[in-house]
N, CA, C and O atoms as CSV, one atom per row, in Angstrom:
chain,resi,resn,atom,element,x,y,z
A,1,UNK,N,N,24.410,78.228,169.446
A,1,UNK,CA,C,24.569,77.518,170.694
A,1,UNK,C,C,26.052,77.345,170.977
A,1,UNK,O,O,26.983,77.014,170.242
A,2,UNK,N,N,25.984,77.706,172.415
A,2,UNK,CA,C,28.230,77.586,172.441
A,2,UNK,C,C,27.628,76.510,173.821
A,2,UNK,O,O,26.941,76.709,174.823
A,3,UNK,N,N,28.355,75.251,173.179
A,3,UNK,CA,C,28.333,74.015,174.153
A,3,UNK,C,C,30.072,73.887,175.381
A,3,UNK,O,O,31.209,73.873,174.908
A,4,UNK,N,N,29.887,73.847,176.255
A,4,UNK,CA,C,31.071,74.015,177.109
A,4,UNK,C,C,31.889,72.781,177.093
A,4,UNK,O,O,33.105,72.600,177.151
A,5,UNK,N,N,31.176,72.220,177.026
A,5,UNK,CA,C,31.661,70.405,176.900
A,5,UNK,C,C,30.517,69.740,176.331
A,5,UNK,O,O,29.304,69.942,176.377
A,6,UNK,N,N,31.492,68.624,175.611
A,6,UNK,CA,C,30.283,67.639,175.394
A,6,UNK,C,C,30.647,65.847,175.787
A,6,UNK,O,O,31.730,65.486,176.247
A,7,UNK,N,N,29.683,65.068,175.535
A,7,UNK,CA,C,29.582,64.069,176.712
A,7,UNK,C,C,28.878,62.800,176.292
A,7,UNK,O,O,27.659,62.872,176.136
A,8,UNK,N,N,29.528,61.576,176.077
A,8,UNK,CA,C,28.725,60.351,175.870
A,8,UNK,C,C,28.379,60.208,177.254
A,8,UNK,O,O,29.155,60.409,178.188
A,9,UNK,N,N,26.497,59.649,177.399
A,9,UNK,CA,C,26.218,58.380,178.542
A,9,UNK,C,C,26.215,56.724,177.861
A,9,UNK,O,O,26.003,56.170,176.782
A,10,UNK,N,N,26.554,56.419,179.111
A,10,UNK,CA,C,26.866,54.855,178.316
A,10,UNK,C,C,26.229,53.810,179.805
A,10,UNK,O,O,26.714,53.402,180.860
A,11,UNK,N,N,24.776,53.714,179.039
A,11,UNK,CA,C,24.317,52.089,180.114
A,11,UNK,C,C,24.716,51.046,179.849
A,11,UNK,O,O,24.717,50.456,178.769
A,12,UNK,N,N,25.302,50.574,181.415
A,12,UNK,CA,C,25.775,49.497,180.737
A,12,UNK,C,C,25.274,48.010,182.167
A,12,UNK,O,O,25.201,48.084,183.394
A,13,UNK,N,N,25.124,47.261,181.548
A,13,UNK,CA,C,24.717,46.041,182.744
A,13,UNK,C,C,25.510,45.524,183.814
A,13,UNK,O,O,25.141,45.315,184.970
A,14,UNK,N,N,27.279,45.235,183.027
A,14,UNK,CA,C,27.879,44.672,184.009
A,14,UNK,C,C,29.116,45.953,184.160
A,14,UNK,O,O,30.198,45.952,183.574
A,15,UNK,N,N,28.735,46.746,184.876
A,15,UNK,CA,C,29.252,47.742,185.843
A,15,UNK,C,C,30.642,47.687,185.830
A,15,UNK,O,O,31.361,48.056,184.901
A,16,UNK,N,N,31.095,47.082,187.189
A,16,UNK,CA,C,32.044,46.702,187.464
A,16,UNK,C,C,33.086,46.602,186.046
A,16,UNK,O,O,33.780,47.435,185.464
A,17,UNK,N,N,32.803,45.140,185.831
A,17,UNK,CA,C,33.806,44.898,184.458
A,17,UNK,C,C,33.975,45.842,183.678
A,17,UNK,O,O,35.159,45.741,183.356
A,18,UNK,N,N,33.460,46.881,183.057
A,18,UNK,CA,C,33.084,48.303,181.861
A,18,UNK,C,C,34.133,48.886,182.680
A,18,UNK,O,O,35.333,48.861,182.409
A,19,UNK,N,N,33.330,49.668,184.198
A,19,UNK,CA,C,34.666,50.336,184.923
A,19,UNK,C,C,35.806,49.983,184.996
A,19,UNK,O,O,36.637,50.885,185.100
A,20,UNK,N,N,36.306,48.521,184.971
A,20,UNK,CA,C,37.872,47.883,185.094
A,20,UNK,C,C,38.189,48.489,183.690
A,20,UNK,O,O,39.052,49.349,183.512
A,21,UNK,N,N,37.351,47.918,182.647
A,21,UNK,CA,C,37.527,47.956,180.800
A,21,UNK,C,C,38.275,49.839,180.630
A,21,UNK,O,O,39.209,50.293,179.969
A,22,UNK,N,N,37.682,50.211,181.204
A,22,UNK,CA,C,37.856,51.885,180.473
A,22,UNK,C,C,38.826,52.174,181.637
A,22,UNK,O,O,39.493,53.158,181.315
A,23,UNK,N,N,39.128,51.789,182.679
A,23,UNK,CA,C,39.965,52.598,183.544
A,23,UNK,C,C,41.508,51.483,183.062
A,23,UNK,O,O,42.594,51.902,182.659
A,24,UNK,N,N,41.250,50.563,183.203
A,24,UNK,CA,C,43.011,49.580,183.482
A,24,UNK,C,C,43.130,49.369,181.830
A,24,UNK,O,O,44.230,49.735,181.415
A,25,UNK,N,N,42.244,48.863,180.811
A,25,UNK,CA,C,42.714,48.581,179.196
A,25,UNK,C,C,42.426,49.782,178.734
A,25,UNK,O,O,43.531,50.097,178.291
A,26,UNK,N,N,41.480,51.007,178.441
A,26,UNK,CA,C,42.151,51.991,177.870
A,26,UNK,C,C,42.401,53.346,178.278
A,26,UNK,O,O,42.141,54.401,177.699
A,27,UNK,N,N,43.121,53.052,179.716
A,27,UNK,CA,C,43.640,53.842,180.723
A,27,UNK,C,C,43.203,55.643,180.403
A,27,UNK,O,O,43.798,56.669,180.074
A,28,UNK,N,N,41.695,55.185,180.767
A,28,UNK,CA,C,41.090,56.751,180.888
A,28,UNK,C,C,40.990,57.134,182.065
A,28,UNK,O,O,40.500,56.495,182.996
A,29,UNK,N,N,41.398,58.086,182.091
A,29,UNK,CA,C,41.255,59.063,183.794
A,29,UNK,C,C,39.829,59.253,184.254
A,29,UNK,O,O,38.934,59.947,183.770
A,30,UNK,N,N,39.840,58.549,185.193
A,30,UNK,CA,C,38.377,58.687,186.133
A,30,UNK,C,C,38.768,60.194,186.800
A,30,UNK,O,O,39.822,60.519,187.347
A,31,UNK,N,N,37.302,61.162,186.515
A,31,UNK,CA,C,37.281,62.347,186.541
A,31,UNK,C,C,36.349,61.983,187.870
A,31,UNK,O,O,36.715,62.604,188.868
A,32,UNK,N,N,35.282,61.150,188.064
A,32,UNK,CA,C,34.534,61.277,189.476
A,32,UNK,C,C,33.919,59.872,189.297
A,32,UNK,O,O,33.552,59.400,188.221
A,33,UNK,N,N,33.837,59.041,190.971
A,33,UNK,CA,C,33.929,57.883,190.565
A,33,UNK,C,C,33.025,57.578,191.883
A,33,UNK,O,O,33.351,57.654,193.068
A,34,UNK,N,N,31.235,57.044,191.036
A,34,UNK,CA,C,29.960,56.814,192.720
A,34,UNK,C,C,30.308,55.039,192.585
A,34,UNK,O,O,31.073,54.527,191.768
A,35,UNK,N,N,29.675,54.487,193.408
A,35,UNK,CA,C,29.076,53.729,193.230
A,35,UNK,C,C,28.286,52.861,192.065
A,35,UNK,O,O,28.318,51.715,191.618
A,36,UNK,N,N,27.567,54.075,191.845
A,36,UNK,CA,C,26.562,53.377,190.243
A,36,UNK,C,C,27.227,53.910,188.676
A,36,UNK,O,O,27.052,53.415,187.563
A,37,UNK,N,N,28.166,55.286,189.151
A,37,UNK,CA,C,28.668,55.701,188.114
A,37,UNK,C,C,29.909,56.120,187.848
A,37,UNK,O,O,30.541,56.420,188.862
A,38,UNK,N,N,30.404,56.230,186.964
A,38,UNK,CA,C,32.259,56.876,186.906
A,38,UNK,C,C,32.624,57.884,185.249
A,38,UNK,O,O,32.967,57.725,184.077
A,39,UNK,N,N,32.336,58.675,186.005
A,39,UNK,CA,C,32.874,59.405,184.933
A,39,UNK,C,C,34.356,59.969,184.263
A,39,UNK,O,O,35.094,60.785,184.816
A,40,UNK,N,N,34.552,59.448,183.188
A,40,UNK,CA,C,36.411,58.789,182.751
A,40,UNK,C,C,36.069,60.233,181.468
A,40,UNK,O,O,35.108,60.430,180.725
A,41,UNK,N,N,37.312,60.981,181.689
A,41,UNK,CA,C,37.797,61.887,180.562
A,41,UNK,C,C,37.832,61.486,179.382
A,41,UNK,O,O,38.814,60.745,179.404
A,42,UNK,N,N,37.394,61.462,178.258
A,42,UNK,CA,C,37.417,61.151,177.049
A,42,UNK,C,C,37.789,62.040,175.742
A,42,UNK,O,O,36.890,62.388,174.977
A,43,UNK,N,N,39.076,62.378,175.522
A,43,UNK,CA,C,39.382,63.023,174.343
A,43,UNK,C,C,39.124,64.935,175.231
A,43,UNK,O,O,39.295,65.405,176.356
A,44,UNK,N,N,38.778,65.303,174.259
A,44,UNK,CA,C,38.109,66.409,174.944
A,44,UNK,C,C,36.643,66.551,175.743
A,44,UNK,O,O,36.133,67.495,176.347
A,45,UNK,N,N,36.305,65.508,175.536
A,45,UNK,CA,C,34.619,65.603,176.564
A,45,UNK,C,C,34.831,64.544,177.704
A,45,UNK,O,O,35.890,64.555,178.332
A,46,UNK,N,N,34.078,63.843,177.919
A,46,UNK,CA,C,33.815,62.445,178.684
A,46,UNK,C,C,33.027,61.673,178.492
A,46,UNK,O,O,31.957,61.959,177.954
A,47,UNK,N,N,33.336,60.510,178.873
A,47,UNK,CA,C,32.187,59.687,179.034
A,47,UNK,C,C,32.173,58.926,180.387
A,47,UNK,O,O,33.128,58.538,181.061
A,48,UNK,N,N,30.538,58.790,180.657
A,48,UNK,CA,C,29.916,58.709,181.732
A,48,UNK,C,C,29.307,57.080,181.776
A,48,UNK,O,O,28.218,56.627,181.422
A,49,UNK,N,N,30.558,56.404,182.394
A,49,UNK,CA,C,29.738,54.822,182.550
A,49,UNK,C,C,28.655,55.124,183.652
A,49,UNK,O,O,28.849,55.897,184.591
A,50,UNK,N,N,27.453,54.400,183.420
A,50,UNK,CA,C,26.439,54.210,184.460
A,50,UNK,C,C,25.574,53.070,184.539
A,50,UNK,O,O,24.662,52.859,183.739
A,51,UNK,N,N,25.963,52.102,185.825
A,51,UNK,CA,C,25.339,50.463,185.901
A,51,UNK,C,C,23.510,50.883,185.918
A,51,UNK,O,O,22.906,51.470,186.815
A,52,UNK,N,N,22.915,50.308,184.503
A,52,UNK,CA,C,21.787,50.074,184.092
A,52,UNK,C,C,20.858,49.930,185.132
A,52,UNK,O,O,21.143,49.593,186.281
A,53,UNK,N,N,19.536,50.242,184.627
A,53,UNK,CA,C,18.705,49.201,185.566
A,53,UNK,C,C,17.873,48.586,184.470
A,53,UNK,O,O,17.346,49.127,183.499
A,54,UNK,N,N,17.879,47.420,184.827
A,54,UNK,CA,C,17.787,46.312,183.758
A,54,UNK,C,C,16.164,46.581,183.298
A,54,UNK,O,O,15.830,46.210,182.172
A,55,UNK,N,N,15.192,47.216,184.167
A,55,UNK,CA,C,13.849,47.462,183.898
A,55,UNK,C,C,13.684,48.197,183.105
A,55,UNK,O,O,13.263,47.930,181.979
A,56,UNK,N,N,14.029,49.461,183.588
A,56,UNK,CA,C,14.169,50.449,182.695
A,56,UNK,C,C,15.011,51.182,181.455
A,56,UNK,O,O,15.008,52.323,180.992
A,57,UNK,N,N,15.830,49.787,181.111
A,57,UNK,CA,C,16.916,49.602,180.052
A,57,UNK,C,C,17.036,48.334,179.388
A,57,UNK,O,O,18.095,47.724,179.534
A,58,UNK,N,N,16.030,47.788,178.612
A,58,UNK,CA,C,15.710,46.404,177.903
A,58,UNK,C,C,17.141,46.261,177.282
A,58,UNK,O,O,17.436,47.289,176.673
A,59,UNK,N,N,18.367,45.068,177.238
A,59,UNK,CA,C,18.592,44.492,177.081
A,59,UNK,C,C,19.201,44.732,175.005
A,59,UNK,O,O,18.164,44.811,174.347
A,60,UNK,N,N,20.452,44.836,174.075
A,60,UNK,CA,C,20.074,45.196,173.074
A,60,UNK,C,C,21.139,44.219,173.103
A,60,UNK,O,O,21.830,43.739,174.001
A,61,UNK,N,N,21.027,44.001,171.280
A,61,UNK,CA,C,21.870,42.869,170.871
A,61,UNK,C,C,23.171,43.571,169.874
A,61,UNK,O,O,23.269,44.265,168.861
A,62,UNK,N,N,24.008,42.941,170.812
A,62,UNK,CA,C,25.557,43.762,169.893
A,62,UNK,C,C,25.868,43.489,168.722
A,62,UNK,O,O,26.950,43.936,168.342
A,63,UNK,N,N,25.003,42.630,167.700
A,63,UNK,CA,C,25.161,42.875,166.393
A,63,UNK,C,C,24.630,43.895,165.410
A,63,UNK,O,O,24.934,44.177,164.250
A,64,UNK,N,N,23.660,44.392,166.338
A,64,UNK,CA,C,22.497,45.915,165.931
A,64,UNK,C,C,23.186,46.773,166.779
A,64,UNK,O,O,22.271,47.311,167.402
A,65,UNK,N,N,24.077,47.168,167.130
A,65,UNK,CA,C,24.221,48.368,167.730
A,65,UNK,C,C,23.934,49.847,167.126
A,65,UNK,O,O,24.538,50.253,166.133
A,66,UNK,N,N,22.987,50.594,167.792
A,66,UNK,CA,C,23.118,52.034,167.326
A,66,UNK,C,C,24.351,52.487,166.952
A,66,UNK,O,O,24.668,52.852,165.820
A,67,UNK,N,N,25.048,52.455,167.940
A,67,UNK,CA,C,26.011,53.593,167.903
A,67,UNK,C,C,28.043,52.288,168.251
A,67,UNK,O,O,28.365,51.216,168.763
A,68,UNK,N,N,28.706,53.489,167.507
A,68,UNK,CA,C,30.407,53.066,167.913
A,68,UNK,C,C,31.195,54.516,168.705
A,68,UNK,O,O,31.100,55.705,168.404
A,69,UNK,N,N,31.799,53.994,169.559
A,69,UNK,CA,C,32.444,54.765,170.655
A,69,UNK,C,C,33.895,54.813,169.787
A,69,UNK,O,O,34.703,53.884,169.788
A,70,UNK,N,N,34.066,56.108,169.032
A,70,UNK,CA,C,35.417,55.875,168.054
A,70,UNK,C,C,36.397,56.948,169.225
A,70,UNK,O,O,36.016,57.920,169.876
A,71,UNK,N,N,37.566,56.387,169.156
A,71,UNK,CA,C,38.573,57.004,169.412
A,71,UNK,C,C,39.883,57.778,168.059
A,71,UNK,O,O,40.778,57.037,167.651
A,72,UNK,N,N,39.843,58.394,167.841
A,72,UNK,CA,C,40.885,58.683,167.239
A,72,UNK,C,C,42.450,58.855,167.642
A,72,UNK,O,O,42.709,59.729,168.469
A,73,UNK,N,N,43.353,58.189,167.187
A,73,UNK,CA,C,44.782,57.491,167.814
A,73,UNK,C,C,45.778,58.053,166.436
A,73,UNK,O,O,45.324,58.289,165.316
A,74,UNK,N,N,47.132,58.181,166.823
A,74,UNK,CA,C,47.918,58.591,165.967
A,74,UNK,C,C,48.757,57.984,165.243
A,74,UNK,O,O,49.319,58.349,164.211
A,75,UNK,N,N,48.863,56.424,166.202
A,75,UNK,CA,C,48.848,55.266,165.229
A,75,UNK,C,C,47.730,53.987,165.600
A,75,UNK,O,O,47.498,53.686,166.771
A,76,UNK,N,N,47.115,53.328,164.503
A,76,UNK,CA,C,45.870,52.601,165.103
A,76,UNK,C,C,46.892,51.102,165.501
A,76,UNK,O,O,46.618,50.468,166.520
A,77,UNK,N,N,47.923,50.707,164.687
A,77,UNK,CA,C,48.561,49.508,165.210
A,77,UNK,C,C,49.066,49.674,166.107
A,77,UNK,O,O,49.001,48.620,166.739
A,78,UNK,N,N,49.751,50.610,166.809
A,78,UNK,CA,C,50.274,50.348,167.858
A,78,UNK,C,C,49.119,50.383,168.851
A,78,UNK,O,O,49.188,49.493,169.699
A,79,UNK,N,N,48.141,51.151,168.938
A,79,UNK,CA,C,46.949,50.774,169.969
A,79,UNK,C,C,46.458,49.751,169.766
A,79,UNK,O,O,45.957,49.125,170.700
A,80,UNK,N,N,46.450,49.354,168.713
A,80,UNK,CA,C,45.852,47.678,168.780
A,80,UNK,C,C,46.764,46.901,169.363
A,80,UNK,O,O,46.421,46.049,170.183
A,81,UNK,N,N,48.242,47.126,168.959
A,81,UNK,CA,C,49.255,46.224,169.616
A,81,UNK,C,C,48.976,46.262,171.544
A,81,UNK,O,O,49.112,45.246,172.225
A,82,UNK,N,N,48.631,47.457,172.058
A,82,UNK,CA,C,48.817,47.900,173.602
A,82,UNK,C,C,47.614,46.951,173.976
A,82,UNK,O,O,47.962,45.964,174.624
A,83,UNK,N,N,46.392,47.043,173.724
A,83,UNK,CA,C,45.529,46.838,173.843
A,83,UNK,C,C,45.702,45.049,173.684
A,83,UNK,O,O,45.284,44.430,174.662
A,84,UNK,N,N,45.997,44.618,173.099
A,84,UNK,CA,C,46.378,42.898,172.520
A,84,UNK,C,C,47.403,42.485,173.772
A,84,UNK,O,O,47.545,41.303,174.083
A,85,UNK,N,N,48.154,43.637,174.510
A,85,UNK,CA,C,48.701,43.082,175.200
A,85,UNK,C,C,48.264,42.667,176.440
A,85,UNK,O,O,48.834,41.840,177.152
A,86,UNK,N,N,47.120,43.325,176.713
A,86,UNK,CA,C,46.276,43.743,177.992
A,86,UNK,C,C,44.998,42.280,177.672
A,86,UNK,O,O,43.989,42.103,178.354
A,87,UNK,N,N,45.333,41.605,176.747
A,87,UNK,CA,C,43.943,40.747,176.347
A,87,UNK,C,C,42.831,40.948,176.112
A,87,UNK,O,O,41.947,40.178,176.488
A,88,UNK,N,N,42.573,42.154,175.355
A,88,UNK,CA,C,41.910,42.398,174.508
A,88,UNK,C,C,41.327,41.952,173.102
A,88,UNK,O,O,41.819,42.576,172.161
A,89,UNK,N,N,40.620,41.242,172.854
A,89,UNK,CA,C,40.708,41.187,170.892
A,89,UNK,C,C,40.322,42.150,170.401
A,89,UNK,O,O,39.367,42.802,170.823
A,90,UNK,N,N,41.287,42.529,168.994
A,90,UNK,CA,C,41.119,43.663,168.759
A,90,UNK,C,C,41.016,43.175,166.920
A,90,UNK,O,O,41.845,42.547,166.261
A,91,UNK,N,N,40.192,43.528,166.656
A,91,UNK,CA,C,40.915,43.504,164.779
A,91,UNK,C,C,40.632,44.557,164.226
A,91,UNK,O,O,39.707,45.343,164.026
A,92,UNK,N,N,42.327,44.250,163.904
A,92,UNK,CA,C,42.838,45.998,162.645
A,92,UNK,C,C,42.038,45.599,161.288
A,92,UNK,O,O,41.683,44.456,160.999
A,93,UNK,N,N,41.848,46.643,160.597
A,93,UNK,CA,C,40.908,46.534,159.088
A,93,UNK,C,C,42.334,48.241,158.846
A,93,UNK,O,O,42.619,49.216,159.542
A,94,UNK,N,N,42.825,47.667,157.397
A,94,UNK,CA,C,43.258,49.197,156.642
A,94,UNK,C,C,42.591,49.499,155.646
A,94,UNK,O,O,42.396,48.523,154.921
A,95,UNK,N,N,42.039,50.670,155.198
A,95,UNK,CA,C,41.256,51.239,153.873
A,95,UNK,C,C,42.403,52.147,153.443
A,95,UNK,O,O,43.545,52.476,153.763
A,96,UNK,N,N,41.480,52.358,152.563
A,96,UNK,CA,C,42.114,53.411,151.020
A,96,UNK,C,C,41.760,54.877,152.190
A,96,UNK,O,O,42.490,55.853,152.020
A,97,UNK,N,N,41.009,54.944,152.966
A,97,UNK,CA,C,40.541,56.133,153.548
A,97,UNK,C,C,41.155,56.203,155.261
A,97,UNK,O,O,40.900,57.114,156.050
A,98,UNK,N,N,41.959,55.060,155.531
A,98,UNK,CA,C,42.498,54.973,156.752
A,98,UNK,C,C,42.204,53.824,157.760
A,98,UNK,O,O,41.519,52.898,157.324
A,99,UNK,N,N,42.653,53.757,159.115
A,99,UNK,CA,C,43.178,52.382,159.620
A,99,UNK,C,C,42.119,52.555,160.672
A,99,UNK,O,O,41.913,53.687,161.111
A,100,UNK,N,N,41.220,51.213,161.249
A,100,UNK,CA,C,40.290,50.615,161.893
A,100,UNK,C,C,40.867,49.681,163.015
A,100,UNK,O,O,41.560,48.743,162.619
A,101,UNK,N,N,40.715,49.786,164.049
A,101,UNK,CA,C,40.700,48.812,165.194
A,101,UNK,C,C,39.775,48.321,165.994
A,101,UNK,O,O,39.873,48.629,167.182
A,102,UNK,N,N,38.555,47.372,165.539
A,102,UNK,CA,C,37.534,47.267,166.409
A,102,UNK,C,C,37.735,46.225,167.545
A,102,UNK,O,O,38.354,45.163,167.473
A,103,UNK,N,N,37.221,46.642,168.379
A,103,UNK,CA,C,37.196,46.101,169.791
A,103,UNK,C,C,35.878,46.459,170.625
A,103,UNK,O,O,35.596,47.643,170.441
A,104,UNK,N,N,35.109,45.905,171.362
A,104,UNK,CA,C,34.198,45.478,172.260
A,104,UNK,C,C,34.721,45.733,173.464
A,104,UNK,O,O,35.838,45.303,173.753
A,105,UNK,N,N,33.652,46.794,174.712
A,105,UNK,CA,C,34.199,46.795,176.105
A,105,UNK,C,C,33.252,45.004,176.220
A,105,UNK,O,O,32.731,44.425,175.267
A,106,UNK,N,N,33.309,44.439,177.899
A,106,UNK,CA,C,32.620,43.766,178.305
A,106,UNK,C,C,31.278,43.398,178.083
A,106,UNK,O,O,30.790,42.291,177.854
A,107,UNK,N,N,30.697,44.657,178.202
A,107,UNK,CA,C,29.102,45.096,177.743
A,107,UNK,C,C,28.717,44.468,176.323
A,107,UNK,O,O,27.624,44.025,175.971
A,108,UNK,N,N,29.941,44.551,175.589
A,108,UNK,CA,C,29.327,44.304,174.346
A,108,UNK,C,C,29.409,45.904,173.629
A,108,UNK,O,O,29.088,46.137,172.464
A,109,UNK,N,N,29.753,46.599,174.298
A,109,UNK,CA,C,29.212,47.770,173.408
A,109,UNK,C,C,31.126,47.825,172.374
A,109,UNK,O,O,32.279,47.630,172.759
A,110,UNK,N,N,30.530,48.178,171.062
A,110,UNK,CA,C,31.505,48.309,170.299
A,110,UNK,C,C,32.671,49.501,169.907
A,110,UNK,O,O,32.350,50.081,168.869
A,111,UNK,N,N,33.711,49.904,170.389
A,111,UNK,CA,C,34.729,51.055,170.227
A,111,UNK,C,C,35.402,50.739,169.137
A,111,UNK,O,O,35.007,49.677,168.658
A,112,UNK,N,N,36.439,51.345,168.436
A,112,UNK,CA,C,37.136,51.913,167.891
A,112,UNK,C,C,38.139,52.514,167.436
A,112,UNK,O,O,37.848,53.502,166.762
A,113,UNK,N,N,39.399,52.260,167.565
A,113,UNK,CA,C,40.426,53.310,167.355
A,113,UNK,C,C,40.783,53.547,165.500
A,113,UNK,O,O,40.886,52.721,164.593
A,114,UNK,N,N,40.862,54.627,165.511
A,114,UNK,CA,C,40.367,55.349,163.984
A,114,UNK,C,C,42.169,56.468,163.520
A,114,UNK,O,O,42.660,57.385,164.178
A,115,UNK,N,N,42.531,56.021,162.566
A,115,UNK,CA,C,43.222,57.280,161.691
A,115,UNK,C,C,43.150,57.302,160.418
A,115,UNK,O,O,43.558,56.454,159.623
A,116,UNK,N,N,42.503,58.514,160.173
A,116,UNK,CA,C,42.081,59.206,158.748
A,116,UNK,C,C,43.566,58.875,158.129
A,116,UNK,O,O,44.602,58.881,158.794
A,117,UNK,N,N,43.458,58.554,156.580
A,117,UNK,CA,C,44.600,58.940,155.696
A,117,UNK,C,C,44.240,60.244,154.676
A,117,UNK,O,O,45.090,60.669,153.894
């Protein structure tokens, strides 16, 4: 299989705020931008915010999350520092295996900035 691109979707409830979150704090380029959806360049693929519909998208609790939206960064403190400046909370974690920055958009949903050692 030769994939041309590839692509997170991301439901999310409160719209608006997510779209401010990914476009103004971690200044991703909106590639196409409706009403219900905005699709922001991500690394080499994208990701595709799209405001939920609350019926057909029950509601999940951000301490169970499936999934983390990792970014990989070339230094993780200084993105934590950028990000801290913008009022963000962010907390750095360092391992024996490399440096962690977790952070939460609005939604609740949980990201990441990541460098391997």
């Amino acid at each position: 299989m030769k994939a041309d691109e590839t692509g997170v979707l991301l439901w999310v409830k409160n719209y608006e705020a997510c779209v401010e979150f990914y476009e103004k704090a971690l200044e991703l380029k909106v590639r196409l931008k409706k009403p219900h959806l905005t699709n922001f360049q991500f690394g080499h693929g994208y990701l595709l915010v799209e405001k939920a519909d609350p019926k057909s998208h029950p509601g999940r609790h951000s301490a169970n999350q499936p999934f983390i939206l990792r970014i990989n960064v070339p230094d993780v403190q200084q993105a934590v520092w950028h990000l801290r400046s913008k009022d963000v909370e962010v907390e750095f974690n360092s391992h024996d295996w490399g440096d962690i920055g977790h952070f939460h958009d609005p939604d609740g949903n949980r990201l990441e900035f990541c460098k391997w050692k």
